[in-house]
C-alpha positions as CSV (number, residue, x, y, z in Angstrom):
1,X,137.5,65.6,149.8
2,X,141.0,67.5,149.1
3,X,143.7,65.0,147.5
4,X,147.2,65.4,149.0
5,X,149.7,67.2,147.3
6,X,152.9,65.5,146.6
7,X,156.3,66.9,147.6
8,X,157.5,67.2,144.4
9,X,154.0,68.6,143.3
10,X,154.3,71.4,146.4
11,X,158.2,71.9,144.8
12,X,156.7,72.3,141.5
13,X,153.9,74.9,142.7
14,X,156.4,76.7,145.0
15,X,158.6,77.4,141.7
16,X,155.7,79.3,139.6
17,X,154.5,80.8,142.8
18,X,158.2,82.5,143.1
19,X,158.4,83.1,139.3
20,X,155.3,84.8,138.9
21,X,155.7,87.1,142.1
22,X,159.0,88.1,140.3
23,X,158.6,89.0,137.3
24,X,154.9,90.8,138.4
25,X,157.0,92.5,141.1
26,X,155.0,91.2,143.8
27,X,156.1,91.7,147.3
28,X,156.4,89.1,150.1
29,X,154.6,89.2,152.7
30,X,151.7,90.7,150.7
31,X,148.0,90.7,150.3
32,X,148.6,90.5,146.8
33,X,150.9,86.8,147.1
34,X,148.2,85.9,149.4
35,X,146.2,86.1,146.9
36,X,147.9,85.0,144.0
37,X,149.0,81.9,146.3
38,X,145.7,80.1,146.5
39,X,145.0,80.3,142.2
40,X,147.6,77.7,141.2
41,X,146.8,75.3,144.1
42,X,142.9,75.5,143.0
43,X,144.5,75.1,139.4
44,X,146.5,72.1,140.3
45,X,143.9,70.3,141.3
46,X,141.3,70.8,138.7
47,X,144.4,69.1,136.5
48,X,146.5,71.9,134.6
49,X,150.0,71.1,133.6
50,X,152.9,72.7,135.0
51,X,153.3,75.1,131.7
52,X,149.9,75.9,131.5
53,X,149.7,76.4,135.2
54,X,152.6,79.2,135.0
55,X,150.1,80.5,131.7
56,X,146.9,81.0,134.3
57,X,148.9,82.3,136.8
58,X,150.3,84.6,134.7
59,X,146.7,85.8,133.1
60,X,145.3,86.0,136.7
61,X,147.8,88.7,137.4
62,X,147.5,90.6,133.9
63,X,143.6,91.2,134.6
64,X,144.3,92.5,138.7
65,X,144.0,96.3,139.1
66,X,147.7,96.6,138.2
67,X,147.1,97.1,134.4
68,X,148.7,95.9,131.9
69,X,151.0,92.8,131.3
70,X,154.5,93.3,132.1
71,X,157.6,92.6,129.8
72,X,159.0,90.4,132.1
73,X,155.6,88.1,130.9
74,X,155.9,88.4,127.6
75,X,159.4,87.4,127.7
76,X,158.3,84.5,129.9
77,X,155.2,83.9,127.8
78,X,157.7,83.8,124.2
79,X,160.1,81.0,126.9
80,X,157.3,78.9,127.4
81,X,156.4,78.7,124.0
82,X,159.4,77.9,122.1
C-alpha cells in the first residue's frame, strides 16, 4: 500500500526536483527528468530527510552517463553542509 503524500511534502519534493534539474542542466520535458522524477519520491518514502534527499538526488545524477559531478553540485553540496 502507497501512503499519501502531503501537500507540503509534494511542495518540498517539487523544490529538489527543480533544483537538481538546474544545476545538472537537465531539460524539461525530458527522458532524463522522467527519470530523475521517480528517485526522490521512492526516497521519500523509504524516510530520507529533505537535505539528504537533495544529497541522493544529487549522487543519482553524478553516476548517469553524463560524467562527472558538476560545479553547480559541489557548490550546492558545500551549501548544504555548512
Amino acid at each position: 500500500m502507497t501512503a499519501s503524500i502531503s501537500p507540503s511534502d509534494l511542495e518540498c519534493l517539487q523544490r529538489i526536483f527543480d533544483r537538481v534539474c538546474t544545476w545538472c542542466h537537465i531539460e524539461r520535458p525530458s527522458e532524463r527528468a522522467d527519470l530523475l522524477a521517480s528517485f526522490p519520491m521512492d526516497q521519500f518514502r523509504a524516510g530520507i530527510s529533505e537535505t539528504e534527499l537533495f544529497e541522493a538526488a544529487m549522487a543519482h545524477e553524478d553516476v548517469c552517463p553524463r560524467g562527472q559531478p558538476s560545479h553547480e553540485h559541489h557548490i550546492a553540496r558545500s551549501r548544504l553542509i555548512n
